[in-house]
N, CA and C atoms as a LAMMPS dump frame, in Angstrom:
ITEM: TIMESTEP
0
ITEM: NUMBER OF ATOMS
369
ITEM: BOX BOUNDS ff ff ff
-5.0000000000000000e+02 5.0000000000000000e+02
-5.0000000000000000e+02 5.0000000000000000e+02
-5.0000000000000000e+02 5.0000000000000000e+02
ITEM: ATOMS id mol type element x y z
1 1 1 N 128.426 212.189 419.124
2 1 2 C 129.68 211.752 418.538
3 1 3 C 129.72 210.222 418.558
4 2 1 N 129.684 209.761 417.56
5 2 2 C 130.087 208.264 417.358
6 2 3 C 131.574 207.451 417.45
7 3 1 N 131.401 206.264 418.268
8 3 2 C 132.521 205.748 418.837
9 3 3 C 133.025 204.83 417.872
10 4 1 N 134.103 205.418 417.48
11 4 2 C 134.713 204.442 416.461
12 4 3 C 135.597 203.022 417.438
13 5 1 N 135.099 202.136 417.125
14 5 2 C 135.126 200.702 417.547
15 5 3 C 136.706 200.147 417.207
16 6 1 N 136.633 200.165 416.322
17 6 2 C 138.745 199.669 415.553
18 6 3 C 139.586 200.517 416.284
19 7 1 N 139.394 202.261 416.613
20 7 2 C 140.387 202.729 417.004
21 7 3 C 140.207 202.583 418.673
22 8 1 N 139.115 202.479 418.964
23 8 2 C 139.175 202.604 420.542
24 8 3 C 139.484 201.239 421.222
25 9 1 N 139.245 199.987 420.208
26 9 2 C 140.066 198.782 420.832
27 9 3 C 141.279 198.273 420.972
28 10 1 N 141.965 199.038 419.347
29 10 2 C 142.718 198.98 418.934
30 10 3 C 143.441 197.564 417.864
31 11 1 N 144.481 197.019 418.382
32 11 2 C 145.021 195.849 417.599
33 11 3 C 144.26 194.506 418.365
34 12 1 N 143.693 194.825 419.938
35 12 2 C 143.108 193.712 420.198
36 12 3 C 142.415 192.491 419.623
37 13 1 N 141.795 193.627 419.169
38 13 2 C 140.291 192.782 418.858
39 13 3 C 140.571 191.794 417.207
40 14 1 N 142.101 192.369 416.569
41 14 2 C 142.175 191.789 415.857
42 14 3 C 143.385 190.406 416.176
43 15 1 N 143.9 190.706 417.032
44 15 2 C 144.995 189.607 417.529
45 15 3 C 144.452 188.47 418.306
46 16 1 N 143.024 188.524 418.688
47 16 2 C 142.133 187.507 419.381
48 16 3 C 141.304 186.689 418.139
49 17 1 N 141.27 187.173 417.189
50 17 2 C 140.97 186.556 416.35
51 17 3 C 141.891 186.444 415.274
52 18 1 N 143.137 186.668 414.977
53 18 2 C 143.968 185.674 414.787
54 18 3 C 144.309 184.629 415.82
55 19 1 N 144.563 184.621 416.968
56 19 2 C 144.827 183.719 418.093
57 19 3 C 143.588 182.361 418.099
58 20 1 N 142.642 183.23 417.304
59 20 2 C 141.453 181.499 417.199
60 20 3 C 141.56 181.022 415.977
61 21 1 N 142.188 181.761 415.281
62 21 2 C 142.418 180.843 413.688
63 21 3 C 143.672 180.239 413.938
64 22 1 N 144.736 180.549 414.546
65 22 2 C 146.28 179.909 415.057
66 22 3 C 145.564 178.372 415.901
67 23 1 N 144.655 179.006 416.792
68 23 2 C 144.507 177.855 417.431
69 23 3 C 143.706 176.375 416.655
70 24 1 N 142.846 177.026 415.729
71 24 2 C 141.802 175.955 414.66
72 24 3 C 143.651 175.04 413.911
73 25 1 N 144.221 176.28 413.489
74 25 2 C 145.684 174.908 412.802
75 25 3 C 146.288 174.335 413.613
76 26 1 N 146.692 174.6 415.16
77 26 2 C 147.089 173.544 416.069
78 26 3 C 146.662 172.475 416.232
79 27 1 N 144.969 172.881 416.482
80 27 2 C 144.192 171.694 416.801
81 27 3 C 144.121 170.569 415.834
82 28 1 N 144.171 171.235 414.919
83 28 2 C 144.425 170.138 413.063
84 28 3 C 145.839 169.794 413.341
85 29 1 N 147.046 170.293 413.912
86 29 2 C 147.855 169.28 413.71
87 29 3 C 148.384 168.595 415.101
88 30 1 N 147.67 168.79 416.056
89 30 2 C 147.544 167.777 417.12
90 30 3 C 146.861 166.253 416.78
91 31 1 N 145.761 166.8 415.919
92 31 2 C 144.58 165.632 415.588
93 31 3 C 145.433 164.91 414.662
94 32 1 N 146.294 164.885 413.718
95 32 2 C 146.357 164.454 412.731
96 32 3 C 148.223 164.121 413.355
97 33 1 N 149.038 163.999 414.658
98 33 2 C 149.843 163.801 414.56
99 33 3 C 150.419 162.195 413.675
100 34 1 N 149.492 161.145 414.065
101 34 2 C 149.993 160.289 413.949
102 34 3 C 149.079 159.663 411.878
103 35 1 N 148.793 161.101 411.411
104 35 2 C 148.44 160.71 409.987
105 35 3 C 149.801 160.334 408.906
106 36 1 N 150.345 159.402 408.552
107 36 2 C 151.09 159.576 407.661
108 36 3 C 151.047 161.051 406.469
109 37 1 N 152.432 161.305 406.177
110 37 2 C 152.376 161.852 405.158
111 37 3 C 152.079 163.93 405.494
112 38 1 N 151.283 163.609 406.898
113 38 2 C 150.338 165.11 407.186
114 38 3 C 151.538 166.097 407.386
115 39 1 N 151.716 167.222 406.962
116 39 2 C 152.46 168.582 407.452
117 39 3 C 152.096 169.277 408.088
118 40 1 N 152.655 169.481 409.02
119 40 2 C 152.155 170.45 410.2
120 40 3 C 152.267 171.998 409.766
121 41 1 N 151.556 173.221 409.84
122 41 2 C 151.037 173.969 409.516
123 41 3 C 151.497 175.049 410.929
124 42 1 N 151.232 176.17 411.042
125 42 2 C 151.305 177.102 411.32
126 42 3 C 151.916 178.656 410.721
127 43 1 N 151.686 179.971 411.453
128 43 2 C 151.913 180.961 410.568
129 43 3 C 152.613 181.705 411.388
130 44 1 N 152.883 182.797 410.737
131 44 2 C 154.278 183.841 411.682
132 44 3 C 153.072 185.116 412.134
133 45 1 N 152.235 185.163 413.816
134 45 2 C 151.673 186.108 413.967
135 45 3 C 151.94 187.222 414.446
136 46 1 N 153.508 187.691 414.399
137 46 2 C 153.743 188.828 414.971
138 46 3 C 153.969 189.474 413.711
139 47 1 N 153.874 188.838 412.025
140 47 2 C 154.267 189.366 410.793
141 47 3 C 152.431 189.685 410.119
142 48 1 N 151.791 188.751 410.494
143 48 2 C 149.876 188.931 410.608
144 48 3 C 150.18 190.468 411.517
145 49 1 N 150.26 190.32 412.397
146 49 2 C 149.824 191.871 413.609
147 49 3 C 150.669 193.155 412.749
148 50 1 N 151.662 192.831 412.644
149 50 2 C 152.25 193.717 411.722
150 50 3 C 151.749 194.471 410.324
151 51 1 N 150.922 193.667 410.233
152 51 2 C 150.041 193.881 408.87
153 51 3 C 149.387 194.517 409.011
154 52 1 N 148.572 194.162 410.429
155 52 2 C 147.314 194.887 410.789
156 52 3 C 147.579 196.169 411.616
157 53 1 N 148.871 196.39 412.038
158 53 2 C 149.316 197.777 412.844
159 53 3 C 149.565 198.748 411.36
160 54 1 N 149.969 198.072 410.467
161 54 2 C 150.223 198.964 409.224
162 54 3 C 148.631 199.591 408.549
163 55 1 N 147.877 198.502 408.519
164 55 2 C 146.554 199.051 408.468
165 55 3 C 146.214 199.718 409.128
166 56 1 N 146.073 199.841 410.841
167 56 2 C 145.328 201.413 411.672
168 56 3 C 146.493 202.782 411.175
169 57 1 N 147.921 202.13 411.158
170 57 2 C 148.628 203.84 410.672
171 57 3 C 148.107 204.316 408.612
172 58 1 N 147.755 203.778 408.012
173 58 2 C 147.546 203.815 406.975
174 58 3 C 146.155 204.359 406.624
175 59 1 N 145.209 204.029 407.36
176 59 2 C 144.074 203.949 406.839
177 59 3 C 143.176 204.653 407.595
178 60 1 N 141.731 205.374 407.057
179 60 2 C 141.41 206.105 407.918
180 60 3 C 139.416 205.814 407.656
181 61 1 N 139.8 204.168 407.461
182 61 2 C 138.374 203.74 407.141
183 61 3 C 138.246 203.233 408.795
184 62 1 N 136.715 203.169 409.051
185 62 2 C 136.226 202.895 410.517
186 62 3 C 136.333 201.139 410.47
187 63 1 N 136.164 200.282 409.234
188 63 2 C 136.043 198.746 409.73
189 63 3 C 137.697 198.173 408.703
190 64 1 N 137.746 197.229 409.095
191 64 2 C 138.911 196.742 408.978
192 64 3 C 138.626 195.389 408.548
193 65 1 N 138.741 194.896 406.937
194 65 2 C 138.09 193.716 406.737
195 65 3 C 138.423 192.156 407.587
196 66 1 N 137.863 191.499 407.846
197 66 2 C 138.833 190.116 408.489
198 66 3 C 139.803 189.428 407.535
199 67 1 N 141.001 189.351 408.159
200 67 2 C 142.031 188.738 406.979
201 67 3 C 141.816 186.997 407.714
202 68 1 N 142.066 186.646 406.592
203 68 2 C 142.538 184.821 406.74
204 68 3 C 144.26 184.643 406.803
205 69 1 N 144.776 184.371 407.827
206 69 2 C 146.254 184.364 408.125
207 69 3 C 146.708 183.041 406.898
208 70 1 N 147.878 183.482 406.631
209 70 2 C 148.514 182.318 405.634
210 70 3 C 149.123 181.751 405.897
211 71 1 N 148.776 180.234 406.168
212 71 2 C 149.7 179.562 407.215
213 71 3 C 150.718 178.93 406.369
214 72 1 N 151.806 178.534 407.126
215 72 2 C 153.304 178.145 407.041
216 72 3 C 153.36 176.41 406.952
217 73 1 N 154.352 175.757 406.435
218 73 2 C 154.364 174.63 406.521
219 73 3 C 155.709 174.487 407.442
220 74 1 N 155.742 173.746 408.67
221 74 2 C 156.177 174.08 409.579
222 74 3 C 157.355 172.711 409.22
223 75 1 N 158.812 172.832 409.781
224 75 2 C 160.048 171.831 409.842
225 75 3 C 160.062 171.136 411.22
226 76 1 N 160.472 170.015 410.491
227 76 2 C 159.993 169.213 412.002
228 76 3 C 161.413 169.259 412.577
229 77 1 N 161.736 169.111 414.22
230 77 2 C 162.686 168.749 415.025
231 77 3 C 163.504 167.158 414.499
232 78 1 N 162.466 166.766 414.005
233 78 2 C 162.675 164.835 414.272
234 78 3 C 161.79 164.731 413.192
235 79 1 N 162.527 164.144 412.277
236 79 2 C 161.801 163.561 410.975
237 79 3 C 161.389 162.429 410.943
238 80 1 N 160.502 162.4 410.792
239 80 2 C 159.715 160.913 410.71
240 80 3 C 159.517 159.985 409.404
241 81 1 N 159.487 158.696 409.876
242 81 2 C 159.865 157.85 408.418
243 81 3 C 158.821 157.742 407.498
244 82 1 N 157.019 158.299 408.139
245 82 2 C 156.249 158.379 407.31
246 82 3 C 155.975 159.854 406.752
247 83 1 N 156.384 160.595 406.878
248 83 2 C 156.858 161.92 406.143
249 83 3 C 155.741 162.854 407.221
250 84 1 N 155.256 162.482 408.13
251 84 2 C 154.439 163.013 409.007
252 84 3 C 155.353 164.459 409.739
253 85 1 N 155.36 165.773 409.626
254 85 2 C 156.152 166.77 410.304
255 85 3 C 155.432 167.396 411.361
256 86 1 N 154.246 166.752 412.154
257 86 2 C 153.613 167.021 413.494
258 86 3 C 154.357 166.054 414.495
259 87 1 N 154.78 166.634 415.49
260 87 2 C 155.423 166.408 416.716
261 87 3 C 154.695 167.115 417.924
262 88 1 N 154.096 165.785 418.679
263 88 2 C 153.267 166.13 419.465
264 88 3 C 153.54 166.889 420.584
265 89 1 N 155 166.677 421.497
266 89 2 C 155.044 167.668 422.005
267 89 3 C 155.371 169.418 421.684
268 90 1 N 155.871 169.296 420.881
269 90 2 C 155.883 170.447 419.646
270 90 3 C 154.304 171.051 419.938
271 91 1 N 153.462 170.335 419.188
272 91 2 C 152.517 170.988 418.894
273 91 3 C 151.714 171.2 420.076
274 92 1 N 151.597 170.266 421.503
275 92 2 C 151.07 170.364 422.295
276 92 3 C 151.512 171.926 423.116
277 93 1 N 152.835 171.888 423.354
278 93 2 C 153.614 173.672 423.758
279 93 3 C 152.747 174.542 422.767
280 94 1 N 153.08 174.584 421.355
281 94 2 C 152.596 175.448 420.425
282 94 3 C 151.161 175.811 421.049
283 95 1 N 150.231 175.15 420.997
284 95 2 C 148.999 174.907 421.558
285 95 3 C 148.918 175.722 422.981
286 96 1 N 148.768 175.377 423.573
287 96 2 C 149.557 175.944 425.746
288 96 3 C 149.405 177.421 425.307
289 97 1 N 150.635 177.904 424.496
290 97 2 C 151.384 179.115 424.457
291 97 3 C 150.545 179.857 424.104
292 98 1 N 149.724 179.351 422.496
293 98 2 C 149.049 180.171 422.276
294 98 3 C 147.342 180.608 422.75
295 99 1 N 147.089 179.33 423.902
296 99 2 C 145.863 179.367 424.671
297 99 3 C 146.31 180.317 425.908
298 100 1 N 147.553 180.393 426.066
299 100 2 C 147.866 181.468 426.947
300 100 3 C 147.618 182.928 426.311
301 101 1 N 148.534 183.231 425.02
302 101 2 C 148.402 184.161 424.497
303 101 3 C 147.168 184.966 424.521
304 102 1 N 146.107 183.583 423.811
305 102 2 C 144.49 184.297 423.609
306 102 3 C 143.673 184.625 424.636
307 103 1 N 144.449 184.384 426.008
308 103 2 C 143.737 184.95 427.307
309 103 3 C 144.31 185.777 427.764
310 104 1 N 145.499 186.483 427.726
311 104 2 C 146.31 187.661 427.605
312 104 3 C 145.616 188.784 426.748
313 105 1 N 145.148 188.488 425.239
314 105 2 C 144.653 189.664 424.499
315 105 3 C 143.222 189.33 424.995
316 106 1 N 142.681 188.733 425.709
317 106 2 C 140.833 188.708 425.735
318 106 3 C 140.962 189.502 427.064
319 107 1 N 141.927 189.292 427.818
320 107 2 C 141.721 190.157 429.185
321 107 3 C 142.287 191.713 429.043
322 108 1 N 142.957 192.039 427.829
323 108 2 C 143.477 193.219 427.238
324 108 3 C 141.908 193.884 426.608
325 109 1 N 141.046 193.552 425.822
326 109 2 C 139.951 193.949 425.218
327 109 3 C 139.203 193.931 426.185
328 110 1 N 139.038 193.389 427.002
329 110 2 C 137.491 193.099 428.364
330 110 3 C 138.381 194.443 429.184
331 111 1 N 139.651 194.651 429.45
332 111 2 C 139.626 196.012 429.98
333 111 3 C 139.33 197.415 429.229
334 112 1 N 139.73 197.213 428.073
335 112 2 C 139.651 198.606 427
336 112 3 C 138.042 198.654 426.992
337 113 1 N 137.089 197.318 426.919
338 113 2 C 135.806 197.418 426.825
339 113 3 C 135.343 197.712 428.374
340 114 1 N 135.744 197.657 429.455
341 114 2 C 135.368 197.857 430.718
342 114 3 C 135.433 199.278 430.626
343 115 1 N 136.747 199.94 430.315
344 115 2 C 137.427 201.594 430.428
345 115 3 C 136.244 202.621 429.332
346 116 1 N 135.981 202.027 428.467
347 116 2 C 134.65 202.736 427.419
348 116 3 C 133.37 202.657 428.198
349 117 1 N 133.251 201.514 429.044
350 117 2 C 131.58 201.457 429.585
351 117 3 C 131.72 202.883 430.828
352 118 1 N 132.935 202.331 431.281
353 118 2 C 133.073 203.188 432.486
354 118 3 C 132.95 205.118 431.697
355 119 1 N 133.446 205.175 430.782
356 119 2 C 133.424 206.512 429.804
357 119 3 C 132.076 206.931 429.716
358 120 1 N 131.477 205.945 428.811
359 120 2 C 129.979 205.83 428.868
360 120 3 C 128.963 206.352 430.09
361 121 1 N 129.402 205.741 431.418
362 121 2 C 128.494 206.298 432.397
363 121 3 C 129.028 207.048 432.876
364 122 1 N 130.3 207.994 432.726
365 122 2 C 130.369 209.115 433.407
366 122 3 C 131.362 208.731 435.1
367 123 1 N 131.702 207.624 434.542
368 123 2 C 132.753 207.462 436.283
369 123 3 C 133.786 207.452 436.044
């Protein structure tokens, strides 16, 4: 019997990799706080996961293509006079939260993948 991989990890394995594409647009608008003109970016990932929970109840294919999240153009707290809408402590929290997040779902998958090995050998 073959182990289907999507259902036995579940939404993990796809919320860790949204959590590294969230983190690639932080890091772009940390880098670029002080660019004139730059918009700060981010996306809504509990409306991404949502997508992808609608895909495992929907669908009854074994792989699940990788989506590219569509990121948001984000409103700044404090408007700035060079039209710049990155705010560093803003983005630095944003950042934190979601490096927290992505070690929350990696230690969620390293157990579901621990609980299958353990299946695997019979303990």
């Amino acid at each position: 019997m073959a182990i289907n991989f999507d259902k036995a990890l579940g939404i993990h394995a796809h919320a860790l990799q949204a959590r590294v594409q969230r983190s690639e647009i932080l890091a772009s608008n940390l880098a670029n706080v002080d660019t004139p003109g730059y918009l700060a970016r981010d996306y809504d990932f509990k409306a991404a996961m949502a997508d992808v929970e609608s895909m495992f109840s929907q669908s009854n294919n074994s792989h699940f293509p990788t989506q590219t999240m569509e990121s948001l153009y984000r409103v700044p707290y404090q408007p700035s006079k060079d039209g710049n809408t990155s705010e560093l402590g803003v983005e630095q929290a944003n950042f934190n939260k979601n490096a927290m997040d992505f070690q929350s779902s990696l230690t969620f998958l390293n157990m579901k993948i621990s609980g299958l090995q353990k299946v695997i050998d019979g303990r």
